[in-house]
C-alpha positions in Angstrom: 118.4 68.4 75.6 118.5 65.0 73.8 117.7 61.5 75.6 119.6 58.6 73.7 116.5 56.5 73.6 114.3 58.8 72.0 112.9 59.1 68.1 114.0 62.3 66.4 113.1 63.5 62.8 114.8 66.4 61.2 113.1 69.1 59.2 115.2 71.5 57.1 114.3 74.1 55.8 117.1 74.4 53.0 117.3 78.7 52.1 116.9 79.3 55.7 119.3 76.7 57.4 121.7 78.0 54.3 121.1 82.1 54.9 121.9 81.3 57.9 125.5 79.5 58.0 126.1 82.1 55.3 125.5 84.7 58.1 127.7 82.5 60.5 130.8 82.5 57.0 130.7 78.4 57.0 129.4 75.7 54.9 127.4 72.8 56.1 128.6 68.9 56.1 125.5 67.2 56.0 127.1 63.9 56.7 128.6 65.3 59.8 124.5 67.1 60.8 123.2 63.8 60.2 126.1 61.6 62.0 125.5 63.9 64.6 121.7 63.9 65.3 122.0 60.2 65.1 124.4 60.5 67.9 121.9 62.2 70.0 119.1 59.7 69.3 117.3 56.8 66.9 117.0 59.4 64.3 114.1 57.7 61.9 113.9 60.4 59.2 115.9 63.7 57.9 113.8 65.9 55.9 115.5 68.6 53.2 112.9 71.2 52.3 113.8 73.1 49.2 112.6 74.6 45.7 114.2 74.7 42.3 114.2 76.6 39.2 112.7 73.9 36.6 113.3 76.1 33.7 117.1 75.7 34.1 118.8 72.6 33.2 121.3 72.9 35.5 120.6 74.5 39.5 123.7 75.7 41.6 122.0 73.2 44.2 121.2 70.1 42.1 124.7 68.5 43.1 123.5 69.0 46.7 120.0 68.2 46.3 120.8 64.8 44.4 123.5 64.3 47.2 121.2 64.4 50.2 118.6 62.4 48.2 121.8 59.6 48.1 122.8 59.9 51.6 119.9 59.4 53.8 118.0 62.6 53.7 114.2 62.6 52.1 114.5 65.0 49.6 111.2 67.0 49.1 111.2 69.9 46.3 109.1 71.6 44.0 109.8 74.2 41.5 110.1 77.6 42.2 108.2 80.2 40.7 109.9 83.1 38.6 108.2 86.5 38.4 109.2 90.4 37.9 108.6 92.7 40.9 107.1 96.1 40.4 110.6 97.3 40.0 111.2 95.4 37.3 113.8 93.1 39.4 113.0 89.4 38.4 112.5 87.6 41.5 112.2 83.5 42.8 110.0 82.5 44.9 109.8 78.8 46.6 108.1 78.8 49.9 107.9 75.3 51.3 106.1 75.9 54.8 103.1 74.2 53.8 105.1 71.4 52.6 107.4 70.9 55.7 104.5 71.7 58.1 102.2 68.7 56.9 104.9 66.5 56.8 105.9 67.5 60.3 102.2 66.6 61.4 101.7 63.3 60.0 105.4 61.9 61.9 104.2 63.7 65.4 102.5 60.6 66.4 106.0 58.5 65.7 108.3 60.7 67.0 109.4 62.2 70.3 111.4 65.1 69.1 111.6 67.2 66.1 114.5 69.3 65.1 113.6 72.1 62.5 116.4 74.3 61.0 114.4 77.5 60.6 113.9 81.1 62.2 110.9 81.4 60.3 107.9 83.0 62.4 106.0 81.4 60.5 106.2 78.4 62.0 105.5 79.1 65.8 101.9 77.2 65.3 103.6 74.2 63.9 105.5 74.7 66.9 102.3 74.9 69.1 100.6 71.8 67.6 103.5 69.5 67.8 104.1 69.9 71.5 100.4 69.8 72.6 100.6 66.3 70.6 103.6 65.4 73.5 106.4 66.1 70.8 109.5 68.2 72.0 110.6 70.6 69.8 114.1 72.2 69.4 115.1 74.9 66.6 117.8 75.1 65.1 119.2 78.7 63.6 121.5 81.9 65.2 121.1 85.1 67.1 124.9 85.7 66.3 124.2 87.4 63.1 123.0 91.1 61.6 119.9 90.9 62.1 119.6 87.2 63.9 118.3 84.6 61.5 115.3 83.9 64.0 111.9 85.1 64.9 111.9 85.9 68.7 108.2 84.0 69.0 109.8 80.8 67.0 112.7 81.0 69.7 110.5 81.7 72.9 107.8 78.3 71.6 110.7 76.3 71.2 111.4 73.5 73.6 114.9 73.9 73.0 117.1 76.5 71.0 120.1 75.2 69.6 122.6 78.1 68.4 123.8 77.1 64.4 127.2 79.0 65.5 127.9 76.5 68.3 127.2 73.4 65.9 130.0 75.0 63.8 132.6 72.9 64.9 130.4 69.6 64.7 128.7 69.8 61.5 131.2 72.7 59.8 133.2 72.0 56.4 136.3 72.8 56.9 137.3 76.1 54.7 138.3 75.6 51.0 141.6 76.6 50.3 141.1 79.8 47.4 142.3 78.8 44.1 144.6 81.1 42.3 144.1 82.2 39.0 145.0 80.2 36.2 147.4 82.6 35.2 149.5 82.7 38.6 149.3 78.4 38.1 150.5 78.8 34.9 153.8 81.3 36.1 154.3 79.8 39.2 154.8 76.4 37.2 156.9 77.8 34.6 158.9 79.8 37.5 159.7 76.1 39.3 
């Protein structure tokens, strides 16, 4: 699927590529997905696609986000949009296809292969374009959960599907032990 010699990029599409390992019940390593893609070839770039709440001063992803933007990944965010439903639910919304898609376009002349982590349909004619411009393209995501994470036309356009569950031993955190309750530290300390 990979040939050592050749230039990969990564695109991530950060809610997807998380909805899905969610599915899957692990948590990413991004060090471990990025020591491994640079394992497979000259990896030039690793994009992280994601939007965040600017109205909060703290986001449940910023320790993440700033992370990635540390380690090697190009970070590439903008702020989600908060609205009420016709329900009355208050909703996010962050779409970055358009984002990740143009980027994707302008590296196609300097890469041979591009690894998106996304089931999203929407981009089967990103898909489409990239490999009539001579770029392979594998997809990352899983049929292993209820419903599967990917669109069947993303999966059938792709050069190459990888399955998230069978990266789960390569680029998997291991589980966090649960923490008790302070309470139970507290006895068992005083029981010792």
């Amino acid at each position: 699927m990979f040939y050592r010699d050749e230039r990969l990029a990564l695109f991530i599409d950060g809610s997807n590529l998380y909805a899905a390992a969610k599915a899957l019940e692990f948590d990413i390593d991004y060090k471990l997905l990025r020591q491994e893609f640079m394992r497979r070839g000259k990896l030039l770039r690793a994009f992280y696609y994601t939007a965040l709440l600017d109205n909060d001063d703290y986001s449940p992803i910023r320790p993440l986000v700033d992370w990635l933007n540390y380690n090697g990944f190009t970070m590439v965010t903008k702020p989600a949009k908060e609205y009420t439903d016709s329900q009355g639910r208050r909703k996010v919304k962050g779409n970055m296809d358009i984002e990740l898609t143009v980027d994707a376009m302008e590296l196609a002349p300097r890469v041979d292969h591009i690894v998106l982590f996304s089931g999203d349909g929407d981009f089967k004619p990103l898909v489409e374009s990239l490999q009539r411009q001579g770029v392979r393209v594998s997809v990352v995501s899983t049929i292993r959960s209820s419903p599967p994470m990917i669109a069947d036309e993303l999966r059938r356009q792709a050069d190459n599907f990888i399955e998230l569950d069978e990266l789960k031993e390569v680029i998997g955190r291991p589980p966090r032990e649960p923490r008790e309750p302070r309470e139970n530290r507290a006895e068992a300390q005083q029981d010792g």
